[in-house]
Every structure is written in structure tokens, then in C-alpha cells.
Backbone bond lengths (Angstrom), bond angles and torsions (degrees), N, CA, C in turn:
res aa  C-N    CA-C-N  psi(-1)  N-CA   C-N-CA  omega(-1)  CA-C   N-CA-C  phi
1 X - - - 1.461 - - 1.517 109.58 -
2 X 1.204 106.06 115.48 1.750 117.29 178.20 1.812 105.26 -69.17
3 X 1.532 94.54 122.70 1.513 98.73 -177.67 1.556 109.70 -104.60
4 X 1.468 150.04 173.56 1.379 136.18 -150.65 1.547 79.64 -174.82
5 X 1.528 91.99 144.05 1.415 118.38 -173.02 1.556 94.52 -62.48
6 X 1.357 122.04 -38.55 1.737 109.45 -176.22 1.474 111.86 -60.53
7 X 1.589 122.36 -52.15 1.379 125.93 153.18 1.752 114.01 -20.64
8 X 1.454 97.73 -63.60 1.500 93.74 -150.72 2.035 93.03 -63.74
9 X 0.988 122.81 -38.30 1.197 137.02 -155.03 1.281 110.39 -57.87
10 X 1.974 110.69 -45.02 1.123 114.07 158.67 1.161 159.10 -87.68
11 X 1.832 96.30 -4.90 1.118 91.63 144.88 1.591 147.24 -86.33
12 X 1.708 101.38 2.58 1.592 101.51 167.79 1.318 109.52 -92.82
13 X 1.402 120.15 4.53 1.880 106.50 149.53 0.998 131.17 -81.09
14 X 2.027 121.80 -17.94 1.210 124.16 -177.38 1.906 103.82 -87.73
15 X 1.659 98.64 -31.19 1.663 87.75 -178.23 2.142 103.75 -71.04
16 X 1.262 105.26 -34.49 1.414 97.37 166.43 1.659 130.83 -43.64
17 X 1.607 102.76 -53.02 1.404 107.19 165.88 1.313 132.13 -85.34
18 X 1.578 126.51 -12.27 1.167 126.40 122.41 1.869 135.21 -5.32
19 X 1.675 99.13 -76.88 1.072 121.76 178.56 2.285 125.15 -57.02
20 X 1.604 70.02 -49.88 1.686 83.27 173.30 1.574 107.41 -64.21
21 X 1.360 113.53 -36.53 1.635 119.88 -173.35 1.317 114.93 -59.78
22 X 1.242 111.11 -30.12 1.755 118.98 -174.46 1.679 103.07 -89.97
23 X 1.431 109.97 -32.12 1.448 117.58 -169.30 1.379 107.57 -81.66
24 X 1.613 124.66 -4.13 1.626 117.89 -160.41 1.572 82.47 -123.84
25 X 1.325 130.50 -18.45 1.381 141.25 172.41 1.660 113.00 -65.52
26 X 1.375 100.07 -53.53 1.521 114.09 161.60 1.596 129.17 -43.36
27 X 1.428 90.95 -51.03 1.154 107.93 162.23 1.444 149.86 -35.28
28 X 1.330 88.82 -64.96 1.527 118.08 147.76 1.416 137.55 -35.79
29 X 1.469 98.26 -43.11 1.506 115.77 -148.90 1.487 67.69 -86.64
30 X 1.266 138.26 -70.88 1.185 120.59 -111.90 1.624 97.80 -102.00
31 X 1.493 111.66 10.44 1.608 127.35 -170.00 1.507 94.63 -95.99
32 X 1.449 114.64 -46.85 1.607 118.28 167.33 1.460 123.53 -79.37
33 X 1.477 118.98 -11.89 1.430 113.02 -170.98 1.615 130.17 74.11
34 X 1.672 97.50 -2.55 1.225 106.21 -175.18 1.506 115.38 -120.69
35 X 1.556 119.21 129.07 1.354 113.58 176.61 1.496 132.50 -63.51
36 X 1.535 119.26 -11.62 0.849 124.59 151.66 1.365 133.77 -144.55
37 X 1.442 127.59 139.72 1.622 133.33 -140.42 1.637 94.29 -137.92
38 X 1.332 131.90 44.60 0.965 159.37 -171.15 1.495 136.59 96.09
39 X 0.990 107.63 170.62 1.555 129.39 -155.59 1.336 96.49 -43.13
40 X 1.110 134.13 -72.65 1.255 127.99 -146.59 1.251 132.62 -71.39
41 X 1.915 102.24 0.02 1.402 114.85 163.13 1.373 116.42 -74.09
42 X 1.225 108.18 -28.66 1.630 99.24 -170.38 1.475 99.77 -172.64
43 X 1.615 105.14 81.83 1.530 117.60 -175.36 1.522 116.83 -53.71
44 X 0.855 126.87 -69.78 2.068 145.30 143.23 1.707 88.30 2.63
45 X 0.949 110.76 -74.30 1.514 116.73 -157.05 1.415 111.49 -75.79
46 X 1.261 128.22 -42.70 1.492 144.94 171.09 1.725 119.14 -46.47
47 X 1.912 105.62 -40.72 1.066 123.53 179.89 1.660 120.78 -88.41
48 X 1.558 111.37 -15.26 1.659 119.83 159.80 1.360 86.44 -76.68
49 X 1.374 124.07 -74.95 1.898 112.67 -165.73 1.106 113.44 -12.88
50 X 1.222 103.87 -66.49 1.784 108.40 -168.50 1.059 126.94 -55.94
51 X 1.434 107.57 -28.85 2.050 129.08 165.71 1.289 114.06 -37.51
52 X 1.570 88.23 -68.61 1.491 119.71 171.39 1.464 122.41 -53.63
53 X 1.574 137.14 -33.07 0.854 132.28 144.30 1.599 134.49 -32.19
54 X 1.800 98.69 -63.40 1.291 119.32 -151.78 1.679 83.99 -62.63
55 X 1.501 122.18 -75.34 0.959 127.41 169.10 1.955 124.29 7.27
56 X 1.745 93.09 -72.61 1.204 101.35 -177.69 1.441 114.03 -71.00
57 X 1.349 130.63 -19.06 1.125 133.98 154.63 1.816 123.95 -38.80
58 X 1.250 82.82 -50.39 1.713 106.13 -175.66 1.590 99.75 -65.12
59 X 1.543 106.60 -65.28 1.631 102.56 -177.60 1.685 112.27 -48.25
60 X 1.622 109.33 -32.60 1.953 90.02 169.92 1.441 122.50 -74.95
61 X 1.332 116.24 -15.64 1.366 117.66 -173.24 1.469 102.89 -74.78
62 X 1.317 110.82 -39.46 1.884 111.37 -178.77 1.491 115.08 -69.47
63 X 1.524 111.61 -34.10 1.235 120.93 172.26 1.438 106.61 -51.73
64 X 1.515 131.33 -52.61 1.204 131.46 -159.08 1.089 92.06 -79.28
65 X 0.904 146.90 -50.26 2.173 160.69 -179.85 1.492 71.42 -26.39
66 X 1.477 118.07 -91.92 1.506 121.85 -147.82 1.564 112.79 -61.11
67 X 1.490 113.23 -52.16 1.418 93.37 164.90 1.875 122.01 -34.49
68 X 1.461 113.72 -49.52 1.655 89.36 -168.34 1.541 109.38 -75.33
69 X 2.001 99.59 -16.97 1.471 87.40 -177.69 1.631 136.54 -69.70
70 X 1.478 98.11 -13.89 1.340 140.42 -176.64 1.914 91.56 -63.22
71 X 1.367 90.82 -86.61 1.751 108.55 -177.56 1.707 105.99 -34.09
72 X 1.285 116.63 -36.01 1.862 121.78 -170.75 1.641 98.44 -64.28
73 X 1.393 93.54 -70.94 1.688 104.06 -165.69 1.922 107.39 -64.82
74 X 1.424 111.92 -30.29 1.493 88.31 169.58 1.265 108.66 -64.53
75 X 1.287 122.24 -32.78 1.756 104.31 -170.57 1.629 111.81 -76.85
76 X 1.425 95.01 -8.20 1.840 80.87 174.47 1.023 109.56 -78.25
77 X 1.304 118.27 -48.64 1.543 142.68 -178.30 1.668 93.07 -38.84
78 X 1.452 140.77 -56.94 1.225 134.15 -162.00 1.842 100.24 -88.84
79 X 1.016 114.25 -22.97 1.718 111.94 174.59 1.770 101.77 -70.40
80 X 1.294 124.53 -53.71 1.279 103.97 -153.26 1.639 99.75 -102.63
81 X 1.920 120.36 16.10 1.163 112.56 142.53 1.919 120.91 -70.14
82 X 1.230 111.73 -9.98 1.095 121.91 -141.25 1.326 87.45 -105.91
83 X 1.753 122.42 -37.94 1.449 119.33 160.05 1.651 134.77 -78.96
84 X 1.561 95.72 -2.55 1.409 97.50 164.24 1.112 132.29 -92.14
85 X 1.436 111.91 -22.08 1.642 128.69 165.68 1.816 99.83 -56.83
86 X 1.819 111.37 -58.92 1.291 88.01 -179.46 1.691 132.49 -74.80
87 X 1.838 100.34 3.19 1.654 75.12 160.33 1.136 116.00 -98.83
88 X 1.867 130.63 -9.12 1.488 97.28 171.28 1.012 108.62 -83.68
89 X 1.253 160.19 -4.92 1.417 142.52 122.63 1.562 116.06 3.60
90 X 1.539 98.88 -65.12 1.687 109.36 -177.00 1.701 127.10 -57.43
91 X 1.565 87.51 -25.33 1.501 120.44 -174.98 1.448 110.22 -61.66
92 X 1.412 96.52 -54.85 1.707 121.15 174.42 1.540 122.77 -39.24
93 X 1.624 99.69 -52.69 0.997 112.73 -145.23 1.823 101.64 -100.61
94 X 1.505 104.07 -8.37 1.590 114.32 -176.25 2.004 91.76 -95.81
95 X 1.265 111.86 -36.29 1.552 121.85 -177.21 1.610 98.85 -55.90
96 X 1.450 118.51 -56.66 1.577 113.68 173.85 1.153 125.32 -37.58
97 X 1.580 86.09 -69.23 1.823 105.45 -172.49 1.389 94.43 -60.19
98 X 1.028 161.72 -57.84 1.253 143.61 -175.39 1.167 148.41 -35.74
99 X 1.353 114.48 1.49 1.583 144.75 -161.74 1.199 101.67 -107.10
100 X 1.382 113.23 170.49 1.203 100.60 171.79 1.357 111.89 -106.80
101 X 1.045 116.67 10.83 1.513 115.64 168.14 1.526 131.36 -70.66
102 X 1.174 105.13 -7.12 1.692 130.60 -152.27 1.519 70.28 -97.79
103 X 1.620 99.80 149.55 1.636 113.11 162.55 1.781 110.25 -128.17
104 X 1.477 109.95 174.07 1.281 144.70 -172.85 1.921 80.10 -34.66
105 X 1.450 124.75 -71.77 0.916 127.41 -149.58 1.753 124.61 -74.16
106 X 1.738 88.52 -30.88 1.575 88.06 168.68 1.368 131.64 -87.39
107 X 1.500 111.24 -5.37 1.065 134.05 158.98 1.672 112.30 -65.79
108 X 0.921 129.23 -20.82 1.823 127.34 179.82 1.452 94.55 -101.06
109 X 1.345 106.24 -45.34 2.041 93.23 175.71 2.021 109.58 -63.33
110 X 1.377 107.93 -40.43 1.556 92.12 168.18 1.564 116.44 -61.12
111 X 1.140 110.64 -68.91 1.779 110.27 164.01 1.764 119.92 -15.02
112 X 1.070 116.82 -31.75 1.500 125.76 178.63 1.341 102.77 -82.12
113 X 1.376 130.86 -55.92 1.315 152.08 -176.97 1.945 120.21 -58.54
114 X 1.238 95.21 -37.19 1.405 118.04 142.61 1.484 134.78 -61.64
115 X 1.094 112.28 -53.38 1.373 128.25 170.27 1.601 124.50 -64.04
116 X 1.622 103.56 -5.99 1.660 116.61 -175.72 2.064 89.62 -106.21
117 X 1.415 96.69 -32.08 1.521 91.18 173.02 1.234 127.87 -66.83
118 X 1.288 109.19 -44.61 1.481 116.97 179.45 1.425 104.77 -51.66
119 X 1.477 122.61 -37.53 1.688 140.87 -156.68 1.555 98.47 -85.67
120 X 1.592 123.28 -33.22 1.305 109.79 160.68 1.117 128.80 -84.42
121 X 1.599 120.10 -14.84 1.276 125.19 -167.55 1.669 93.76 -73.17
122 X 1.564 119.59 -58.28 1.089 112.66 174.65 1.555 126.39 -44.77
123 X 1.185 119.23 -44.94 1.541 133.11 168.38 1.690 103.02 -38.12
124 X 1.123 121.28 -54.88 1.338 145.04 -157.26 1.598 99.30 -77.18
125 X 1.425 125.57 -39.90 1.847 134.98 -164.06 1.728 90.01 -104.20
126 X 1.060 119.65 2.08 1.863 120.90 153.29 1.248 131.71 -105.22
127 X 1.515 103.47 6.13 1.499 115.10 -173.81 1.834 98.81 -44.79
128 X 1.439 91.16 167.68 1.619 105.99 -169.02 1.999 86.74 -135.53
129 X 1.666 109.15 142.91 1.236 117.39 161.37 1.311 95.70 -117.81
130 X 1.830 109.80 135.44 1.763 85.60 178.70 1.746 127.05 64.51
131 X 0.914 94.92 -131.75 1.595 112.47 -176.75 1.569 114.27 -123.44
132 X 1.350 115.39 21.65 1.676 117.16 168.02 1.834 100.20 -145.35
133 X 1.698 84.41 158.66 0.944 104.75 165.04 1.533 132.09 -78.13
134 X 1.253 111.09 125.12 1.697 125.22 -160.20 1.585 104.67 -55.71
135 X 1.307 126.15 -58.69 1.475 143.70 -178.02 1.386 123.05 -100.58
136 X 1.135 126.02 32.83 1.268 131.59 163.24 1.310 122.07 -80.11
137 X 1.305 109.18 -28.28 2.021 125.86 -163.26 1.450 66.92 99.35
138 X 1.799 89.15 -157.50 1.591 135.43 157.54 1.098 117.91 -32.72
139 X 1.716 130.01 -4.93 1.541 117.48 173.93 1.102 88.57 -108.60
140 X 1.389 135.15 117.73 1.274 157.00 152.02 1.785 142.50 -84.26
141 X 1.621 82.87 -34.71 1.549 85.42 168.37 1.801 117.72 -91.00
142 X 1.215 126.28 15.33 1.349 142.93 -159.21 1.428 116.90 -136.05
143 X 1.373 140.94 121.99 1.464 145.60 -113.33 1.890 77.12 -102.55
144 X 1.346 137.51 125.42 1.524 113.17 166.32 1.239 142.11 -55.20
145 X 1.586 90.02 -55.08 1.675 100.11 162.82 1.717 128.63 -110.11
146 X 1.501 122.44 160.86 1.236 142.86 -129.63 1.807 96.31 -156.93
147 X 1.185 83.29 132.61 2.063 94.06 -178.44 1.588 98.18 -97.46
148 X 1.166 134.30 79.99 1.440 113.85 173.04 1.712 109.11 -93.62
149 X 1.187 95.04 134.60 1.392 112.98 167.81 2.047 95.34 29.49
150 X 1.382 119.37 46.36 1.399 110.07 136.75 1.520 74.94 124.43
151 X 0.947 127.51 7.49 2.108 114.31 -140.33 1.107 77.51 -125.42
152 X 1.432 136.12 135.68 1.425 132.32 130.13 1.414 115.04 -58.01
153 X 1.646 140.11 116.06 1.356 136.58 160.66 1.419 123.61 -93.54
154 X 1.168 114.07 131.58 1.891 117.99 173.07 1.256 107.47 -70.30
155 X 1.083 114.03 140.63 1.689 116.77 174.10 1.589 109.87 -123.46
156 X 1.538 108.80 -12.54 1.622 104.30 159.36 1.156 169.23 -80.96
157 X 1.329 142.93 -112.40 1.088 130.05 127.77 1.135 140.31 -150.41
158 X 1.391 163.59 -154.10 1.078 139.18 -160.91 1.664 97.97 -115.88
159 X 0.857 118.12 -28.06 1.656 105.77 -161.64 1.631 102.96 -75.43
160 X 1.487 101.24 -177.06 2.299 102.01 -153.20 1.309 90.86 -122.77
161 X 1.448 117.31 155.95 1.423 132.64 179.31 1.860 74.06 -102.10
162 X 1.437 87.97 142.66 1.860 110.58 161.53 1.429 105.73 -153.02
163 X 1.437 99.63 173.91 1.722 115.04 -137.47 1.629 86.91 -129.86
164 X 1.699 110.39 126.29 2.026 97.30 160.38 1.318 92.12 -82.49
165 X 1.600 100.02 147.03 1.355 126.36 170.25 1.534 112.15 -136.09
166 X 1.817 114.02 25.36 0.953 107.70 174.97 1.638 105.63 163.47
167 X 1.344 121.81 147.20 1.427 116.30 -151.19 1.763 106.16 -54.72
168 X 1.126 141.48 -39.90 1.244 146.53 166.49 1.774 128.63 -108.80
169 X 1.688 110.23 13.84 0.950 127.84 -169.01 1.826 114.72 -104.37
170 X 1.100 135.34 161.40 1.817 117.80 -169.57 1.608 82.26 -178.62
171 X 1.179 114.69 126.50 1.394 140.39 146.06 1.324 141.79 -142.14
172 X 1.965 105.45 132.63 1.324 103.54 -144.19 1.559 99.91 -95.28
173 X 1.752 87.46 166.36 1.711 98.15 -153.70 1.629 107.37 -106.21
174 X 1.468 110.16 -37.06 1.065 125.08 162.41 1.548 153.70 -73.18
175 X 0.881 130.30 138.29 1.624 108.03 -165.99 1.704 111.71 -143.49
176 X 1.477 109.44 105.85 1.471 128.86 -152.62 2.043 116.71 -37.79
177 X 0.871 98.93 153.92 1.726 97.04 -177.16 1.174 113.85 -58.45
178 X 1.521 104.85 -39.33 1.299 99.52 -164.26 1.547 119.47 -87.24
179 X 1.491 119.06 -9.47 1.346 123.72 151.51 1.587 120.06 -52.03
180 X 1.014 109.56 -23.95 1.310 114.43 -162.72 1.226 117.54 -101.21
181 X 1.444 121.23 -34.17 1.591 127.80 -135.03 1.522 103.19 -124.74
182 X 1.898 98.80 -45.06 1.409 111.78 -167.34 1.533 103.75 -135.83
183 X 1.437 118.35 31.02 1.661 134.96 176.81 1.288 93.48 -34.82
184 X 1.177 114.17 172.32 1.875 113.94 173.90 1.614 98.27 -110.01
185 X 1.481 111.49 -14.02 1.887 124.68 176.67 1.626 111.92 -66.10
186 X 1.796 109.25 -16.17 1.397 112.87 -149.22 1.770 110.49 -175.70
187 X 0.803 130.86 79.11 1.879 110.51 -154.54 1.752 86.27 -121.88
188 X 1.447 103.51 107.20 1.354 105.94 171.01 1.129 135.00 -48.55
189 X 1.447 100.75 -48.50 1.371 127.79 169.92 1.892 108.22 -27.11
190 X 1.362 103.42 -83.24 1.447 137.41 -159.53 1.630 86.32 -54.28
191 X 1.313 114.37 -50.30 1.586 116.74 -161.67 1.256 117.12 -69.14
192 X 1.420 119.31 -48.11 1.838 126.99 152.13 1.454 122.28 -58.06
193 X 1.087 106.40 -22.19 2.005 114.46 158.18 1.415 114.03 -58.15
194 X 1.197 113.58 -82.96 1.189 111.71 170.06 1.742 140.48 -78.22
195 X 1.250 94.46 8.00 1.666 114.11 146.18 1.135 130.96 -57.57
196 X 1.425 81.46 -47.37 2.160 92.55 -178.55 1.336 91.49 -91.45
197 X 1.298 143.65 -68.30 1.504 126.62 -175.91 1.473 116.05 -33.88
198 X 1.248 122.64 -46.57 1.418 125.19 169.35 1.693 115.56 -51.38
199 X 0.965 111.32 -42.37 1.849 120.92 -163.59 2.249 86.95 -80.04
200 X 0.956 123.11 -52.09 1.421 158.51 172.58 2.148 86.91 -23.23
201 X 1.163 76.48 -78.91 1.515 102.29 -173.02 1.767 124.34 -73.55
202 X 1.556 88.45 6.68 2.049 95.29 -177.19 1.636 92.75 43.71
203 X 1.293 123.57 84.76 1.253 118.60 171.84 1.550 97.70 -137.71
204 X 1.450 109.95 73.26 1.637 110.90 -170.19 2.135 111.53 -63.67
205 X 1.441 118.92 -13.84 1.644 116.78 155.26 1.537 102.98 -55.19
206 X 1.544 122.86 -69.91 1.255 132.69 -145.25 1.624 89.81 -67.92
207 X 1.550 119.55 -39.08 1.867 99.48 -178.33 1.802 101.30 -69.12
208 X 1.050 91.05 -38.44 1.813 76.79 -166.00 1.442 108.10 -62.54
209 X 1.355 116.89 -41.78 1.938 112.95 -172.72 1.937 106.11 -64.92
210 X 1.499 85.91 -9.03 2.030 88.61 -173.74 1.709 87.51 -59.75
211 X 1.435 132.13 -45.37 1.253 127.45 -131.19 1.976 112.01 -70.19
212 X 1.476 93.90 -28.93 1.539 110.59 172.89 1.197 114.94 -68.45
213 X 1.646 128.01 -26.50 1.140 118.80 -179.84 1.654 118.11 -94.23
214 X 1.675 99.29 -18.85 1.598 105.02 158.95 1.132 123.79 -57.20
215 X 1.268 122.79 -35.99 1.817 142.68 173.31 1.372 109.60 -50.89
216 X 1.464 113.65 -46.19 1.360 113.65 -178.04 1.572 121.09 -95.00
217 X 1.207 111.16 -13.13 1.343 103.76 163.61 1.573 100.55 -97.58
218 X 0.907 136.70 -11.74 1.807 106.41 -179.86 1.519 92.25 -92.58
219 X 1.652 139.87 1.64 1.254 131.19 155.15 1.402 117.77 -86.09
220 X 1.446 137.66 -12.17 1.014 127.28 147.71 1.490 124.23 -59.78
221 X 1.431 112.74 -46.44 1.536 119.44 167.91 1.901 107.61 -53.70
222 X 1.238 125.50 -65.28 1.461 109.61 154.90 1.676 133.09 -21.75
223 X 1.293 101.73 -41.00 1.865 100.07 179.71 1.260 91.58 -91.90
224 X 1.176 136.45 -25.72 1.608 115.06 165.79 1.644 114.78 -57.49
225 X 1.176 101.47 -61.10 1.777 102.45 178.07 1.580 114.79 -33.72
226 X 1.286 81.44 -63.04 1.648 90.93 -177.15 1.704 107.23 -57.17
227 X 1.337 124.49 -49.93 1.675 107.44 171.66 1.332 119.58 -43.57
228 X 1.501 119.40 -58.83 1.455 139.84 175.25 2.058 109.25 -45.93
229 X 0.776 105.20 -12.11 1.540 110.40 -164.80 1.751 101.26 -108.46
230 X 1.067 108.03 -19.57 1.763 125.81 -177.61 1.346 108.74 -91.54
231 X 1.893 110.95 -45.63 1.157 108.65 168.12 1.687 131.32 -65.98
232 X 1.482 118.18 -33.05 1.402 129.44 155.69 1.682 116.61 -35.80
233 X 1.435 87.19 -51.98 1.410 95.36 -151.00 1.841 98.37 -60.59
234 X 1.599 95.02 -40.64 1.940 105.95 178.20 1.510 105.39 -64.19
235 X 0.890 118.71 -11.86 2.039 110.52 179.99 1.364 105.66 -84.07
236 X 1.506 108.62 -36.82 1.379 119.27 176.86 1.319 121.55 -51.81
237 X 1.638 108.19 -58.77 1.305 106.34 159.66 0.684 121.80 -81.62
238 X 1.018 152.84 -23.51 2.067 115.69 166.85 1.280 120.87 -65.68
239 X 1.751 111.04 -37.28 1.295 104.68 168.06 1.871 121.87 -35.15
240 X 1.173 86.28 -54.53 2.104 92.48 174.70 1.265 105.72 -58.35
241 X 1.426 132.30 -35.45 1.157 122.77 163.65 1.376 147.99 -23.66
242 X 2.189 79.80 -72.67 1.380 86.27 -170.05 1.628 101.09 -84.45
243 X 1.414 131.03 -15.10 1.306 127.97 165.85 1.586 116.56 -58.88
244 X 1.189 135.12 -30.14 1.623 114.89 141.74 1.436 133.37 -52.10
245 X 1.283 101.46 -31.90 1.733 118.94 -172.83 1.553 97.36 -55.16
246 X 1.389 93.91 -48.66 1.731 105.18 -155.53 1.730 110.17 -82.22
247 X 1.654 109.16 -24.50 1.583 112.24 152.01 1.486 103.64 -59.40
248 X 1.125 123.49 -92.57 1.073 136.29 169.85 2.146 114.53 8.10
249 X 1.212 104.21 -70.83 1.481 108.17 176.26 1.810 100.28 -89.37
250 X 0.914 143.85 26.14 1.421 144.84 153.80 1.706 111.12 -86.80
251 X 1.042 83.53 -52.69 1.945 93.82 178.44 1.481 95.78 -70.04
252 X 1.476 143.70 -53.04 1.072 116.95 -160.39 1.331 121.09 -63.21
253 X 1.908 102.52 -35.81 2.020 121.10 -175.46 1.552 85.48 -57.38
254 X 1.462 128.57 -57.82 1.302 116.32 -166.26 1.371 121.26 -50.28
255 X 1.595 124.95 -42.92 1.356 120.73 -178.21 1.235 104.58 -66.29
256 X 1.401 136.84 -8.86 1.173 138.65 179.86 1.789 114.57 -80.94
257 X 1.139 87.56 -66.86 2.115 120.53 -161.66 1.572 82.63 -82.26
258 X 1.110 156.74 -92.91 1.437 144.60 -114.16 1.654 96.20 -89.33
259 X 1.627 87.59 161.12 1.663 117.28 178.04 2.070 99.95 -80.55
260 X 1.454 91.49 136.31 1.616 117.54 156.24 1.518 111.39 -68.77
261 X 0.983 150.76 69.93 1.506 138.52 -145.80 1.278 107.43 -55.52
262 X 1.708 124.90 -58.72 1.251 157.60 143.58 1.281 94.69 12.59
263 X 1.321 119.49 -85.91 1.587 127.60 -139.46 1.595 102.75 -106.07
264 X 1.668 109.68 -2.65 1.375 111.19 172.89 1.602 97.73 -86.06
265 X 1.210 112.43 -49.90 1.543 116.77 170.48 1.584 118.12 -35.14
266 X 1.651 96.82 -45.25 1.569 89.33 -141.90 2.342 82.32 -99.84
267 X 2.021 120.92 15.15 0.967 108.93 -179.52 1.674 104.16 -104.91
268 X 1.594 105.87 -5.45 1.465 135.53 168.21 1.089 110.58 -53.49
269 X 1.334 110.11 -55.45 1.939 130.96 -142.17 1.981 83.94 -84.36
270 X 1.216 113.89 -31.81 1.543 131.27 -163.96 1.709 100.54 -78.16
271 X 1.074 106.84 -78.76 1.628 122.15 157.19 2.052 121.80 5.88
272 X 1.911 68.77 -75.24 1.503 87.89 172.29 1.303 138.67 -73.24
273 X 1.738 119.65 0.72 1.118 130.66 171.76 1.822 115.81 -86.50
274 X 1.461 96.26 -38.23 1.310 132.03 171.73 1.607 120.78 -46.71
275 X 1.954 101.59 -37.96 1.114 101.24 -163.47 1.718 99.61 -99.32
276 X 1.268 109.72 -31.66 1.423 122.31 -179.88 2.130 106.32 -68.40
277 X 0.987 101.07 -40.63 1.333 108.03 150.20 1.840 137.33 -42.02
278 X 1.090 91.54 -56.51 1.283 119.20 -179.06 2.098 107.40 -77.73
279 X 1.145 101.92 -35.46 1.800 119.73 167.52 1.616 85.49 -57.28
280 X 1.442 116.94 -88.20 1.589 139.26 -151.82 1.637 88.09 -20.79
281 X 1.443 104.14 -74.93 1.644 110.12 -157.82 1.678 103.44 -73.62
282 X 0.968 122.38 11.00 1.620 114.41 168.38 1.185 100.29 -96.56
283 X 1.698 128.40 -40.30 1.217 117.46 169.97 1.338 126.88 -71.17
284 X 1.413 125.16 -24.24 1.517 121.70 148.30 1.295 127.26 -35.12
285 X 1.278 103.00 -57.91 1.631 115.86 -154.40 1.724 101.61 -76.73
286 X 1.515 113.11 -51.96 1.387 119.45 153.15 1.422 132.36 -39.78
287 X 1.253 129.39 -36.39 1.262 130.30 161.48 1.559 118.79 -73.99
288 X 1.825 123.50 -6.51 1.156 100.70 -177.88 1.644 112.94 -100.35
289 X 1.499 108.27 160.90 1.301 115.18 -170.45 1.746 109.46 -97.61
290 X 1.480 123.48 -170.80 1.081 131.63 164.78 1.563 97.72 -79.84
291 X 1.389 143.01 -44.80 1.781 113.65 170.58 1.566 108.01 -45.66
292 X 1.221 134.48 -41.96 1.274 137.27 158.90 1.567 105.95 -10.91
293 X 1.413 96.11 -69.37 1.527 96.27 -151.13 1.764 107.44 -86.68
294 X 1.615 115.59 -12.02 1.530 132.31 170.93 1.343 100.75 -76.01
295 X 1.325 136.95 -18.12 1.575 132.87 -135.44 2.095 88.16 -103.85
């Protein structure tokens, strides 16, 4: 095969740009740290990345799920400790008056003392996380309960806000008012109503029969704790979960996506012999003449 200086010529521009192509590639790699800086270096590999990305994307989004879900339920967890203290408080104070030692008068000063409970308890079944309401259900921007004319009223609803914490996984954060507040097992409300009407009225039966129904609502507030304390405990674990998951697929994108420094260095150090090489004989071949080729 007859070769011609135009031949030869071009191919020491393509091994030139060849050479530079791998060397400005190198370059790259090792300026980003990453073995590949798009697709077309290494399609196969580019298209797990992105797996691997999306993925790790996902594991922060669940992470954040549980962080707020985390932040929700401790604060319930500290509200409806905060309403069980005030009913044995209430407990206390119906156990006194119940005696017969208690008179007309200390019975209206407990009745008052009651009547600041009921006023926190309600304070307490409007809590706000953020910018919603904790016990509403799903109505959140809207206070749940309402003192009308003596009555505590629900204004919410029953169904639960829940949180993904995981591609097919959902746990709920919330837990409705009316389970809680106005249960039919325990209804605080009703029971500090007619607590104080009882104490109100020197009606030493009506304080003492209050005391059974205090029992059952600060044990409904107990099976709340205890739900709320189960749900923590499940954020916890998965959180550890998905924080292996997310080691776990980091190392793999890495064996994929990152630079060998070593052998990028030492395919550099190679490169560059190649290319200075590849100069030498262009400047040979370029400097020779037709006496060259008579000679």
C-alpha cells in the first residue's frame, strides 16, 4: 500500500489529537476527582451513577421525613406528659375534697384550681408544631378545640397526618383530638366539667365518683404515651437503617464515579511520553524534503 506525505501528515494530526484527548480527559478527571464527567466516557457506568444518586437522594428525603417526624411526636410525647401531671394534680385535689373534712369553702377554692386545669388542658389540645395544629387530624391550620359556653368542642377530624420514611414504608405522626381529649374511654373535658360543678355544688358523691373517671382518662393519656413511644422508637430504626443503606450505596457510586489517583497519575505520566514522542516524529517527518527522498 502506497503511503503519501498527505496520508502520512494526517495521520500525525489525528495521533496528536488523539493524544491531547486522553491527556485533557486526564485532566479533568483528576481536577474533579471523578472518573467520569459524563456519559460518554463510560455509559454502563454513568447510568448505575444515576441509580445511585437517585437513590441517595431518596435516603435524604426519608431522613428529613423522620427528622420532622421525630421533632412532632417528641412534642406530643412532652404535651400529653404535661396533661397527665395535670390530671393527677386533679386526682389530688378531688381525693381531698372528698373527705369529709373538706368544707363548702375549700371545695370552691379547689373548683377554681380545676378550672385553671381544664384552661391548660385546653391550651395544651391546641398545641401548634410549626405552623399546624398537632390534634386536629388533617385540619391543621384551624385551632381543634373551642370552649363554648362551658363545653369543650372538636372542630377536627379524625383521620392522621403520616410521614414516608421509606420507599413503601409511612408512619403516622399524629394522633386525633378526639382520641385523646374527648375518648368516650376517658373525656377530660366532661370529667373536669363536672368536677368543678361537683366541688361548686358541695356535692362530696359527685367529687368522689369524679375519681374513676380521672383513672380512665389519665389511662387513655398512658396508651397514648405508650403508642407515641413505639412510634419513636420505629423512626429510630429505620433511621439506622437507612443510614447504612446510604453508606452502603455511597461506596458502591464511588467504586464506580471516583478517580484511582495512582494510576490516573501514573496513565498521565504515560500519556506524556507518548505525546512528546509523537511531537519528535512530526517534527522529523515535517522537516524532510524531496532531497530527502532522492538522497
Amino acid at each position: 500500500m502506497r503511503v503519501t506525505n498527505r496520508n502520512l501528515y494526517s495521520q500525525l494530526v489525528r495521533d496528536i489529537g488523539n493524544v491531547s484527548e486522553k491527556m485533557d480527559r486526564l485532566s479533568r478527571q483528576m481536577s474533579s476527582a471523578k472518573r467520569i464527567n459524563k456519559p460518554s466516557e463510560d455509559p454502563v457506568g454513568m447510568a448505575s451513577v444515576l441509580v445511585y444518586r437517585t437513590e441517595l437522594n431518596a435516603f435524604n428525603q426519608f431522613k428529613d421525613n423522620i427528622d420532622y417526624g421525630r421533632g412532632w411526636l417528641n412534642s406530643t410525647d412532652t404535651i400529653l406528659q404535661d396533661v397527665d401531671d395535670l390530671l393527677a394534680r386533679a386526682t389530688q385535689l378531688a381525693t381531698s375534697q372528698s373527705s369529709s373534712t373538706a368544707t363548702a369553702d375549700t371545695r370552691i377554692g379547689a373548683a377554681e384550681e380545676i378550672n385553671e386545669i381544664y384552661q391548660q388542658i385546653l391550651g395544651l389540645a391546641n398545641s401548634k408544631y410549626g405552623n399546624k395544629y398537632m390534634f386536629g387530624g388533617t385540619i391543621t391550620q384551624t385551632a381543634p378545640f373551642e370552649d363554648v359556653s362551658g363545653v369543650a368542642q372538636y372542630n377536627g377530624n379524625g383521620d392522621i397526618v403520616s410521614i414516608k420514611i421509606g420507599k413503601t414504608d409511612t408512619v403516622q405522626i399524629s394522633l386525633s383530638g378526639s382520641d385523646v381529649f374527648t375518648n368516650s374511654s376517658g373525656n377530660i373535658f366532661t370529667t373536669l366539667s363536672n368536677l368543678e360543678q361537683a366541688l361548686r355544688n358541695n356535692d362530696q358523691g359527685g367529687i368522689s365518683g369524679s375519681l374513676a373517671y380521672l383513672e380512665d382518662a389519665s389511662q387513655v393519656i398512658s396508651n397514648n404515651l405508650a403508642r407515641i413511644g413505639a412510634r419513636i422508637n420505629r423512626l429510630d430504626y429505620t433511621e439506622t437503617r437507612l443510614e447504612a443503606a446510604e453508606t452502603n450505596t455511597s461506596e458502591r457510586m464511588s467504586e464506580i464515579e471516583d478517580l484511582d489517583y495512582a494510576e490516573a497519575i501514573l496513565t498521565l505520566q504515560n500519556q506524556q511520553v507518548i505525546y512528546q514522542a509523537t511531537l519528535k516524529s512530526a517534527a522529523m517527518v515535517t522537516s524532510m524534503s524531496l532531497v530527502d527522498f532522492i538522497s
